[in-house]
C-alpha positions as CSV (number, residue, x, y, z in Angstrom):
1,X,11.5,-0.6,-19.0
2,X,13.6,-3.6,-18.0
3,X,11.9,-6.2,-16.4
4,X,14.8,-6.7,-13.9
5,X,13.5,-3.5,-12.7
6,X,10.2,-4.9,-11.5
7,X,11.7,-6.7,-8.3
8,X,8.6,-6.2,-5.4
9,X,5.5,-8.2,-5.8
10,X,2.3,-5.8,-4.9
11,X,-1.4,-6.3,-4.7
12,X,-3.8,-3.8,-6.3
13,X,-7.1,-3.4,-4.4
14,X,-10.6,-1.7,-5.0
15,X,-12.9,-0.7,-2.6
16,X,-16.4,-2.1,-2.8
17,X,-19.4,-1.2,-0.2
18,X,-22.0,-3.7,0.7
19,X,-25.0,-3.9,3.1
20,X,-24.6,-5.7,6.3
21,X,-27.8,-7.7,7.5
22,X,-28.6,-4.6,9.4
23,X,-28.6,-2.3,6.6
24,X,-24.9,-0.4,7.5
25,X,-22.7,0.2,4.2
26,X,-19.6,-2.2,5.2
27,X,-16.5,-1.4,3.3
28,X,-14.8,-4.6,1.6
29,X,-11.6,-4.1,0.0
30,X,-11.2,-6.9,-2.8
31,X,-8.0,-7.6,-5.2
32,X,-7.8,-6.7,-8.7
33,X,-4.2,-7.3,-9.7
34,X,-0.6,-9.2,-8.0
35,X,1.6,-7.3,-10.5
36,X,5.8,-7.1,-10.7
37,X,6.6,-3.5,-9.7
38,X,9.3,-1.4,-8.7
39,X,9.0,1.0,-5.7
40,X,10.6,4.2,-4.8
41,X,10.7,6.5,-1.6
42,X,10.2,10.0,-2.5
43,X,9.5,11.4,0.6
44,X,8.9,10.5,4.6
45,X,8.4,12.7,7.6
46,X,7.6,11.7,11.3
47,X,5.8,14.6,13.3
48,X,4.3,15.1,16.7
49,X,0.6,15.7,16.7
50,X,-2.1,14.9,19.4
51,X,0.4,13.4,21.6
52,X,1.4,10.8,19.2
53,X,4.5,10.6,16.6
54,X,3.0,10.2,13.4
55,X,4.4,9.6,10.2
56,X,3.8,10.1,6.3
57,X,5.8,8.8,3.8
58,X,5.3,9.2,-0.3
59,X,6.1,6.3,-2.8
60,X,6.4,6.0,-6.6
61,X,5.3,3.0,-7.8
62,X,6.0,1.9,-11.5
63,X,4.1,-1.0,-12.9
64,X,3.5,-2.0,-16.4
65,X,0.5,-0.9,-18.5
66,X,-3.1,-2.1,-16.4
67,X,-6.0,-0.7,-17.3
68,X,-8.8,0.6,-15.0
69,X,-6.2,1.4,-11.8
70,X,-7.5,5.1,-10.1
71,X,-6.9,7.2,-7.3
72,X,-9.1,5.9,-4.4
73,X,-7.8,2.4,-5.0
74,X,-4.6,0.8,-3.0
75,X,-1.1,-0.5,-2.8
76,X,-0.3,-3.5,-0.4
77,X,3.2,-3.9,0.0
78,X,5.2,-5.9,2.1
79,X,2.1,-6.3,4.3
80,X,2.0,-2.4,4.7
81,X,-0.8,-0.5,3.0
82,X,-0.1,3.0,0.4
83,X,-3.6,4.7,-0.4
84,X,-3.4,5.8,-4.5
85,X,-3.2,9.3,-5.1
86,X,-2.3,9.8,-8.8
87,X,-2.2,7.6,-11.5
88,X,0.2,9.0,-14.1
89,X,0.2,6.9,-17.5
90,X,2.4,9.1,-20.1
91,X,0.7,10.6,-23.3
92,X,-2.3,7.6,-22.7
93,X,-0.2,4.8,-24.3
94,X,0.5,1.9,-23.3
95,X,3.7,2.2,-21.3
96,X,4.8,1.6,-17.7
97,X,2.1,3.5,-15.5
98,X,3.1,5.6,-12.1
99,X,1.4,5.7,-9.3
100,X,2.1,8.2,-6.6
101,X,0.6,6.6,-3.4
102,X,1.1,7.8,0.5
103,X,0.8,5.9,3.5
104,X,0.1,7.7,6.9
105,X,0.8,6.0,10.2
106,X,0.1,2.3,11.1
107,X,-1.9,1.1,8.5
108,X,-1.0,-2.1,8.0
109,X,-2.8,-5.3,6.0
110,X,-5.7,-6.9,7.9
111,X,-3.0,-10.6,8.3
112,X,-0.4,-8.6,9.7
113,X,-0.7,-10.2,13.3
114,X,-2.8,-13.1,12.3
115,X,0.0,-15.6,13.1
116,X,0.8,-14.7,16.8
117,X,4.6,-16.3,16.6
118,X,5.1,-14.4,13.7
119,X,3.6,-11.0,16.0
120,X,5.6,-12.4,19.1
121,X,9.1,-12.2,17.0
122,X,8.1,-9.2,15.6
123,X,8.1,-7.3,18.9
124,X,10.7,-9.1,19.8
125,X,13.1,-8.3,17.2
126,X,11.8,-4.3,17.9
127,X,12.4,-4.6,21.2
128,X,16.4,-5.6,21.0
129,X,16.9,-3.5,17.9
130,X,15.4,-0.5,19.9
131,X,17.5,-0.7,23.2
C-alpha cells in the first residue's frame, strides 16, 4: 500500500454502556483510533418507504494494520457516521485491513449543527444548489 493512498482522516469509535443516575444503560460512543484511510463507494441506493426517501449507501474503507477493530464498532467520516459491518484482514497478517461499513439515512456526528453559522450556511448553500 502506498501511503499517498491514505488521503481521508477517520475516527474509529466503540460503543460503551454505562448507568445513568437512574439506573438506564446510556450508550456512550468513545474514540479508539484517528487513522489515515482511503475510502471507496461500493454501492448507494435512495428508496421510498414510510413516506420518507431513504437512503443506504456501502463503503470500503482500507486502513493499515490496527488491532482490536470489529463489526459493531464505527466509522466517522467527514462528520457523517458508517456503522462496521465486516472487518476483512487478509490471511491474519499484518497488512492493510478492510472494513465494509454502511450508512443508512441521516446519521450524522453528534457536532454536526453545534456551530449554528456553520448549520445556517449549510442550508443555505442546499437551498440555492437545490432550486
Amino acid at each position: 500500500m502506498i501511503s499517498g493512498n491514505l488521503r481521508h482522516k477517520i475516527t474509529i469509535q466503540r460503543a460503551t454502556v454505562t448507568r445513568s443516575n437512574s439506573g438506564q444503560a446510556v450508550k456512550n460512543w468513545g474514540d479508539v483510533a484517528t487513522v489515515r484511510a482511503d475510502v471507496y463507494s461500493i454501492s448507494g441506493r435512495e428508496f421510498f418507504d414510510a413516506d420518507q426517501v431513504n437512503s443506504d449507501v456501502t463503503l470500503k474503507v482500507v486502513v493499515r494494520f490496527i488491532n482490536g477493530i470489529d463489526p459493531g464498532m464505527r466509522v466517522v467520516h467527514n462528520r457523517r457516521i458508517y456503522d462496521i459491518k465486516a472487518v476483512l484482514n487478509q490471511e491474519n497478517r499484518r497488512r492493510p485491513t478492510l472494513l465494509m461499513c454502511s450508512y443508512k439515512g441521516e446519521q450524522m456526528a453528534s457536532d454536526m449543527f453545534a456551530d449554528n453559522y456553520w448549520a445556517a450556511n449549510y442550508w443555505h448553500a442546499n437551498y440555492w444548489m437545490n432550486r
